[in-house]
C-alpha positions in Angstrom: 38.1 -74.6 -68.8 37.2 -70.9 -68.4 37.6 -69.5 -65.0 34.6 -67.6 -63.9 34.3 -65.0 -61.5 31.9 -64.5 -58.8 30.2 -60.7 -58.1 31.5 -58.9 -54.9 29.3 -58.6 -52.9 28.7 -54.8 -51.3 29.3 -55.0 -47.4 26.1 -53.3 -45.8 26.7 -49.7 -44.8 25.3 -48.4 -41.8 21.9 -45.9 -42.2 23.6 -42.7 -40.7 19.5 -40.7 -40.8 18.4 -43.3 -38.7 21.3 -43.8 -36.5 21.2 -39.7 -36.0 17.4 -39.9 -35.7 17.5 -43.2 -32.9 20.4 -40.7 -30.9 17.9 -37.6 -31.0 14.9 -39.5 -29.6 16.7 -41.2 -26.9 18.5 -37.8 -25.9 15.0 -36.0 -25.7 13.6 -39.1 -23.7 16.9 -39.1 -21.6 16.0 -34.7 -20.9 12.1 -35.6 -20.4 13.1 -38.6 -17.7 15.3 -36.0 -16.5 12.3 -33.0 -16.4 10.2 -35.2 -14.4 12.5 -36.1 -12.0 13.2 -32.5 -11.4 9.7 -31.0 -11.3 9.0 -33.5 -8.5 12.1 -32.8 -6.6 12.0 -30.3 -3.7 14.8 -28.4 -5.9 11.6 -27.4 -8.3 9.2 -26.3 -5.2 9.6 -23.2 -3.0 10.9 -23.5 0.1 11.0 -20.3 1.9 8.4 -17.1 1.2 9.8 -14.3 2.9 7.9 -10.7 3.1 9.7 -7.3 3.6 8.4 -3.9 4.5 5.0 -5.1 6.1 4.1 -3.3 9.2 0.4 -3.0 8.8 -0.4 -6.1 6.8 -0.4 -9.7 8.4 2.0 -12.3 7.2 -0.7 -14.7 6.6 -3.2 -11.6 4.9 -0.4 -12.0 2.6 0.3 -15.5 1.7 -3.5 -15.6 1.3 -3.9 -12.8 -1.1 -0.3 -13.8 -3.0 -1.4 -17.4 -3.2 2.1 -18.5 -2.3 2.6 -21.4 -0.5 5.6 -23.5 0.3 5.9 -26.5 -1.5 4.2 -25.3 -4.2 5.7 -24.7 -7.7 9.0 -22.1 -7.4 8.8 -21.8 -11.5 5.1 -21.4 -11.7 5.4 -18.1 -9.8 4.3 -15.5 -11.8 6.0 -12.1 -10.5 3.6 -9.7 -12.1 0.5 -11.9 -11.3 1.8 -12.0 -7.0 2.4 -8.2 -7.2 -0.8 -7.2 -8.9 -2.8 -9.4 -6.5 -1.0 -7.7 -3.8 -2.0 -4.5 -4.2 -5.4 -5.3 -4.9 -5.0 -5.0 -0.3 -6.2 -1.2 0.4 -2.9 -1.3 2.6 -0.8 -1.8 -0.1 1.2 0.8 -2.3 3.7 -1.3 -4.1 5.1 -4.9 -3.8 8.1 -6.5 -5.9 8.9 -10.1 -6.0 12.2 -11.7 -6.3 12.6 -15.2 -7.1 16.0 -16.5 -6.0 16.8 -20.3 -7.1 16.4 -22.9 -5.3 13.2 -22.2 -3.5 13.2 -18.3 -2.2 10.4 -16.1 -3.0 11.1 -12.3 -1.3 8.5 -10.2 -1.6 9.3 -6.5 -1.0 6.0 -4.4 0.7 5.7 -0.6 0.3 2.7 0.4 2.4 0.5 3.4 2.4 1.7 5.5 5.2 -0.4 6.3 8.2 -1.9 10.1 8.3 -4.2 9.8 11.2 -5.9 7.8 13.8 -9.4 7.4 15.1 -11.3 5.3 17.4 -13.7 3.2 16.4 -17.0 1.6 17.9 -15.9 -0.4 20.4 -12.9 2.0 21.0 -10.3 0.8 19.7 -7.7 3.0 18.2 -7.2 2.4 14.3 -4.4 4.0 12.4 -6.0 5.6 8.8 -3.6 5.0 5.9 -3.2 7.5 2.8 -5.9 5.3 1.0 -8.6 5.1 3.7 -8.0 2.1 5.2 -7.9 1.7 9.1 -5.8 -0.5 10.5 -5.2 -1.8 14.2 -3.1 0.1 16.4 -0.8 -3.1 18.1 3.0 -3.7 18.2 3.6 -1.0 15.8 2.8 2.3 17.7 1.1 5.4 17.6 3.1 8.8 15.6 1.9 11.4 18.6 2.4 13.9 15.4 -0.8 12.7 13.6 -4.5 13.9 14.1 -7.3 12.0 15.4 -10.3 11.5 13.3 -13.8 12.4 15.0 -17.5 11.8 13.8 -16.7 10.3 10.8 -18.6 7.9 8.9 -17.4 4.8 7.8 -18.8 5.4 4.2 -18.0 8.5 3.5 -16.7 9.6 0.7 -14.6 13.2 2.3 -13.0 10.6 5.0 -11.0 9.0 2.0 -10.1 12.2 0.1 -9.0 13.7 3.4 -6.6 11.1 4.1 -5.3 11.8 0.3 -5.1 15.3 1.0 -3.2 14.9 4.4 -0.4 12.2 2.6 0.5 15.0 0.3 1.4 17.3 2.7 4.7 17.2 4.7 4.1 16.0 8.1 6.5 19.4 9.8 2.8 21.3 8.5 -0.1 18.9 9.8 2.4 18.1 13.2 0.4 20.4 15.5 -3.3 19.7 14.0 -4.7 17.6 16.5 -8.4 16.9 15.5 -10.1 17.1 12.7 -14.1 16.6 12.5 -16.7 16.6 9.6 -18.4 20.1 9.1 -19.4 20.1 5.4 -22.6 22.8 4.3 -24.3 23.4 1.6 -21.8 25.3 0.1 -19.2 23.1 1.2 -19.7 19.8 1.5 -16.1 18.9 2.7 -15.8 21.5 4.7 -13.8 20.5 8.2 -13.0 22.0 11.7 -9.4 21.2 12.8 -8.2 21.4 16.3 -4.7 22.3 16.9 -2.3 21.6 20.2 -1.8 25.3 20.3 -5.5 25.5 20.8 -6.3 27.1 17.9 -9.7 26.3 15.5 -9.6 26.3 11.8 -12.1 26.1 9.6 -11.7 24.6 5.7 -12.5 22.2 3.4 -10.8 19.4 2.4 -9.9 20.5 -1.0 -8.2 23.5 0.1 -6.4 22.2 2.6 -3.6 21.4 0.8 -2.8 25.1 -0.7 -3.9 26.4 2.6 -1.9 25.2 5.3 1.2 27.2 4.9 -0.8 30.0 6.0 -2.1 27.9 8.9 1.4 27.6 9.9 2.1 31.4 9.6 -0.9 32.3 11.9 -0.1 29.1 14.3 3.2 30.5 15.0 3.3 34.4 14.7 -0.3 34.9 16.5 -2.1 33.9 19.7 -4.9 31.1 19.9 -7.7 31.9 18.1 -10.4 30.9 15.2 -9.1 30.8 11.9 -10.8 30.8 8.4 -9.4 29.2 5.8 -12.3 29.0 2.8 -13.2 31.2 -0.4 -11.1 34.2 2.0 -8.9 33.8 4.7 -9.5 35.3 8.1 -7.9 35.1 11.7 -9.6 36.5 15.0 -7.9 35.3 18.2 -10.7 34.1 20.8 -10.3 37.3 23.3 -11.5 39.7 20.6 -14.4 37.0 19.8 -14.9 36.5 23.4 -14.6 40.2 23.8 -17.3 40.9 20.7 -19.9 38.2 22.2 -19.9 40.5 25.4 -20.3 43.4 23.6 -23.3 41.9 21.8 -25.0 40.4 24.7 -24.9 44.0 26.7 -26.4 45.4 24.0 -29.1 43.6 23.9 -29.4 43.3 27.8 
């Protein structure tokens, strides 16, 4: 009788595509599981918001402008979007964040310097930044150096550019300006008077001040007290030949 022989039969191979493809979905669902569990650790919120530099600007004028809060989300900080918003504040220059993992958020202040003070309604005195704004006069104190503002209006337009004017120019040539008060004319609508500790008077205008003031310096400290012109043409006449000329005039007409 004829042997017969029965077909192998083929051992079942494992699918290596979906073995590979089971691995990769449970290793992306393993990194999501782990995602969530992060984001709602405190490791993923910011702990500590720390400002530098701020000496006319309140901590919490700050965090309210910045929008940073702790607790709230440490990768969600946006560095340009915090400094921008920053320095949309009239008291603020320049700001730079640093994010430092876990949780810090230092934010670095540059403010616009103070270039005068002035009093206002009630009395109080304010210090005047570079950029206009007038700020309260607390822990920080006064620079005896800088010149009080008098008869200004709030709104006007000159009180800004002067403080613009006065931030670029060294402090060693506005140090012995005392006052200075609106005078403006026709001619000159931001024209000023400025009082000075050695008890001179100066007339200018705002937009000359800056190329002018050397020679206010010159006069200041090679001359006696007197009234000075600093306009279109520069003059100097020190108050005993004015006072001296006003006699003169009122005899004659006596």
């Amino acid at each position: 009788m004829p042997k017969t022989r029965l077909p192998l039969l083929k051992e079942d191979k494992p699918n290596k595509k979906m073995s590979r493809k089971v691995t990769i979905i449970l290793l992306l669902l393993f990194i999501a599981l782990l995602a969530v569990i992060f984001f709602r650790s405190s490791l993923s919120r910011i702990t500590e918001i720390q400002f530098e530099g701020n000496k006319y600007t309140s901590r919490n004028e700050l965090l309210t402008q910045s929008g940073l809060v702790v607790g709230g989300q440490f990768f969600a900080v946006s560095k340009t979007s915090v400094e921008d918003s920053l320095k949309r504040l009239k008291t603020i220059q320049e700001a730079a964040v640093v994010k430092s993992f876990p949780g810090t958020v230092t934010i670095s202040i540059k403010e616009y310097p103070a270039v005068a003070y002035e009093l206002d309604q009630a009395g109080v005195l304010e210090a005047i930044l570079s950029s206009g704004a007038a700020v309260p006069v607390n822990e920080t104190g006064i620079a005896v150096e800088k010149p009080i503002l008098t008869g200004w209006k709030e709104e006007d337009p000159y009180k800004t550019k002067l403080c613009q004017a006065l931030a670029g120019i060294p402090n060693e040539l506005t140090s012995d300006i005392s006052e200075i008060v609106p005078s403006p004319t026709l001619s000159f609508p931001d024209r000023i008077k400025l009082y000075t500790r050695s008890h001179f008077e100066v007339i200018t205008a705002i937009s000359l001040l800056k190329n002018k003031v050397e020679y206010l310096n010159q006069i200041i400290e090679t001359e006696e007290p007197g009234l000075i012109k600093m306009l279109e043409a520069d003059s100097y006449v020190p108050f005993q030949d004015a006072e001296a000329a006003n006699e003169d005039k009122q005899d004659a007409q006596e």
